[in-house]
Residue frames relative to the residue before (quaternion, step in Angstrom):
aa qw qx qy qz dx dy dz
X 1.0000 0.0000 0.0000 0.0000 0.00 0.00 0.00
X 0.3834 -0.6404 0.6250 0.2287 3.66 -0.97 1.32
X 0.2074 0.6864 -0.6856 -0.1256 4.18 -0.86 -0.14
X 0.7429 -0.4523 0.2997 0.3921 2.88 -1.53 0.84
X 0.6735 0.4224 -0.3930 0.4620 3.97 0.36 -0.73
X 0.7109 0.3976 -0.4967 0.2998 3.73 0.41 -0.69
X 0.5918 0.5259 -0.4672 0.3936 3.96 1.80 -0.73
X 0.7578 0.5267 -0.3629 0.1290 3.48 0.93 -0.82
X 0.5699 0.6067 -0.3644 0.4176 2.95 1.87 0.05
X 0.5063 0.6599 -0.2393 0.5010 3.46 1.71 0.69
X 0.3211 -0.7004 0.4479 0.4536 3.44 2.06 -0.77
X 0.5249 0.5975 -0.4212 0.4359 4.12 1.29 0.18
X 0.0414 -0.5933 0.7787 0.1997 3.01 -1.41 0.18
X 0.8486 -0.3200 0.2752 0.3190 3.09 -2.11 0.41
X 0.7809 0.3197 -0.2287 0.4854 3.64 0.78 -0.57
X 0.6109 0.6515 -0.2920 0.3423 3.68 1.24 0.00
X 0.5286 0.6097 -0.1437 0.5729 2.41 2.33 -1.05
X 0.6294 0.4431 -0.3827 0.5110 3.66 0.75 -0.24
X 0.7745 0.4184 -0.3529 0.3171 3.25 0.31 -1.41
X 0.5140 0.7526 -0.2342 0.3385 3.19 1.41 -0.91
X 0.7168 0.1792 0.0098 0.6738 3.55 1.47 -1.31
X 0.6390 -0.6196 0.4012 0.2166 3.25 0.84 0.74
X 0.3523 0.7530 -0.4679 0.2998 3.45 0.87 0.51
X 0.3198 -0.6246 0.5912 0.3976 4.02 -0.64 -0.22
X 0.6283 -0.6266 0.4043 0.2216 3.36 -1.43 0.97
X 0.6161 0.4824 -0.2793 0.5565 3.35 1.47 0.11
X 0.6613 0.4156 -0.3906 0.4872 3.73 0.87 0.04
X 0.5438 -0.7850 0.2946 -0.0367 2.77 -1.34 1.97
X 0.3402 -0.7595 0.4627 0.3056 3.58 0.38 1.68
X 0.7526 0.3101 -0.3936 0.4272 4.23 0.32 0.54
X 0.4280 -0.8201 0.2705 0.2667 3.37 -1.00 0.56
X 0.7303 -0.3757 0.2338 0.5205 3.49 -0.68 0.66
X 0.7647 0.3821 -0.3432 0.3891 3.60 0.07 -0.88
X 0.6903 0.5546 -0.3117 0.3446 3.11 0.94 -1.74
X 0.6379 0.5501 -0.3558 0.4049 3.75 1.10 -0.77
X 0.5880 0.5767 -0.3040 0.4789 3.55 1.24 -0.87
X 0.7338 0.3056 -0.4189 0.4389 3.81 0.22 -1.03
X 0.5320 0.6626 -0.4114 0.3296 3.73 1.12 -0.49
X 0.6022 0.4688 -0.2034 0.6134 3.58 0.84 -1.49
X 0.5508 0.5141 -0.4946 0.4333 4.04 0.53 -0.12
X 0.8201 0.2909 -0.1346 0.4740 3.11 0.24 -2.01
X 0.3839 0.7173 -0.4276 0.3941 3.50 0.82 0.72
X 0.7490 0.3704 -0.0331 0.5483 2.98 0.92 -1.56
X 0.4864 0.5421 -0.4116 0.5478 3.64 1.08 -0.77
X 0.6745 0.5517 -0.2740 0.4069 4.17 0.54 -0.89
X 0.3902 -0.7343 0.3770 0.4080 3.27 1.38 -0.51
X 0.2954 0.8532 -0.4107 0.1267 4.25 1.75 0.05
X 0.7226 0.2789 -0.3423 0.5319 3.60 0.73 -0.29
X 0.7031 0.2022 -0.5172 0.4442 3.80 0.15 0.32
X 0.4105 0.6191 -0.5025 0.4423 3.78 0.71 0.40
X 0.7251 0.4764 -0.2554 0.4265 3.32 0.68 -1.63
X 0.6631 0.5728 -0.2959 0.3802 3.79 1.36 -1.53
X 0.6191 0.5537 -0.3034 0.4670 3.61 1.76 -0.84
X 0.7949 0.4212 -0.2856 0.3303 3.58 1.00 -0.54
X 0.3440 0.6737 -0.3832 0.5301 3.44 2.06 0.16
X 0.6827 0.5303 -0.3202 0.3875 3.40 0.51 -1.55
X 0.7030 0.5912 -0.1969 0.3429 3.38 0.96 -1.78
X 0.6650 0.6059 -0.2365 0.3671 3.24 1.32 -1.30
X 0.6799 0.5223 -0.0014 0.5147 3.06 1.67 -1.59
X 0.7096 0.1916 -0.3824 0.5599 3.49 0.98 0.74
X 0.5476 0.4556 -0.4933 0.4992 3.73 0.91 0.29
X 0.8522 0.1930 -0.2209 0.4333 3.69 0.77 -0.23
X 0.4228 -0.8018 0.3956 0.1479 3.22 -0.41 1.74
X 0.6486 -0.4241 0.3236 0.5429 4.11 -0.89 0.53
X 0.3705 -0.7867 0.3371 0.3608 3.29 -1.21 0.79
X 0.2493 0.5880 -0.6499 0.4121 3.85 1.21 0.43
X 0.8042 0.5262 -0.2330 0.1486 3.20 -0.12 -1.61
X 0.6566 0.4538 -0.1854 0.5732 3.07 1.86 -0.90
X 0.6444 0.3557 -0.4715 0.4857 3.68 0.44 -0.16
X 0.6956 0.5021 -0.3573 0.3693 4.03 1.00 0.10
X 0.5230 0.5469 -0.2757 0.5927 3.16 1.50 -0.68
X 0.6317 0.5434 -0.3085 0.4588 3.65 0.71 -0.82
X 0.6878 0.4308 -0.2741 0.5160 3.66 0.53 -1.22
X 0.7130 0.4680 -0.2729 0.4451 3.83 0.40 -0.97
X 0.7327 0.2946 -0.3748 0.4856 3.83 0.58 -0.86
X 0.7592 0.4727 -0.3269 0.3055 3.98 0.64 -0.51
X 0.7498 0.2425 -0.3316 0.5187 3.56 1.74 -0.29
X 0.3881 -0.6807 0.4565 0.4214 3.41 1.48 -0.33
X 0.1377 0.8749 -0.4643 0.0040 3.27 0.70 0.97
X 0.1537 0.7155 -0.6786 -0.0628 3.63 -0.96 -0.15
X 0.5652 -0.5613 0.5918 0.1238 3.25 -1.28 1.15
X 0.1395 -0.6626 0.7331 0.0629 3.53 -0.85 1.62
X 0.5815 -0.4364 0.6320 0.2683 2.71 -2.36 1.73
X 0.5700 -0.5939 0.3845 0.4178 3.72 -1.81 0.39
X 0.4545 0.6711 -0.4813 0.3337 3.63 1.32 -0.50
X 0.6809 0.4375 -0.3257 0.4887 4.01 0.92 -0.76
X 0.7805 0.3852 -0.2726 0.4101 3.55 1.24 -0.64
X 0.3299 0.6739 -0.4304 0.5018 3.32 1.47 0.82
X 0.7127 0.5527 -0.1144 0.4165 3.02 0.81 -2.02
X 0.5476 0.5725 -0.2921 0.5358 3.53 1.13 -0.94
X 0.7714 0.3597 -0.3427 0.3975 3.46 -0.02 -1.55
X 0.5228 0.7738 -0.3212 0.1573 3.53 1.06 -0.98
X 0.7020 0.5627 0.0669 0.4313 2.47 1.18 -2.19
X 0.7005 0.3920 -0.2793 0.5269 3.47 1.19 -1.21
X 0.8476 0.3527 -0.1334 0.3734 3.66 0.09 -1.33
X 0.6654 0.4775 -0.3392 0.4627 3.68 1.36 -0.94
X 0.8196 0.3856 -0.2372 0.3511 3.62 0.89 -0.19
């Protein structure tokens, strides 16, 4: 298996290294097997329903982000949007007197 640290200690990256040896940009710098017993002991570890639990988790502690940068503004100043009749009244009061 080529990884990126063993090309960069070579001055290659993953795609120099093909063009360089003439590979196609689609042929995989790891070998068939070695990728298979990996993707075994992967799964034997329990990584893709581990990984599917920490999406889920991630996705319900953090609300859409519209939703959060509105939900955020409203619960921390209590906002509500004055009508202009109150922002008349406001300017009135402050600056005209």
């Amino acid at each position: 298996m080529l990884s990126p640290k063993h090309l960069k200690s070579h001055g290659l990256t993953s795609r120099e290294y093909r063009v360089k040896h003439g590979f196609s940009l689609r042929q995989p710098l790891c070998a068939k097997s070695l990728s298979d017993k990996r993707k075994k002991a992967g799964k034997a570890r329990g990584l893709p329903d581990n990984l599917r639990k920490a999406i889920a988790q991630k996705q319900n502690l953090l609300p859409r982000k519209n939703n959060r940068i509105d939900s955020l503004i409203n619960s921390i100043f209590d906002f509500q949007q004055p009508s202009l009749k109150d922002a008349i009244f406001f300017m009135k009061t402050e600056y005209i007197s």
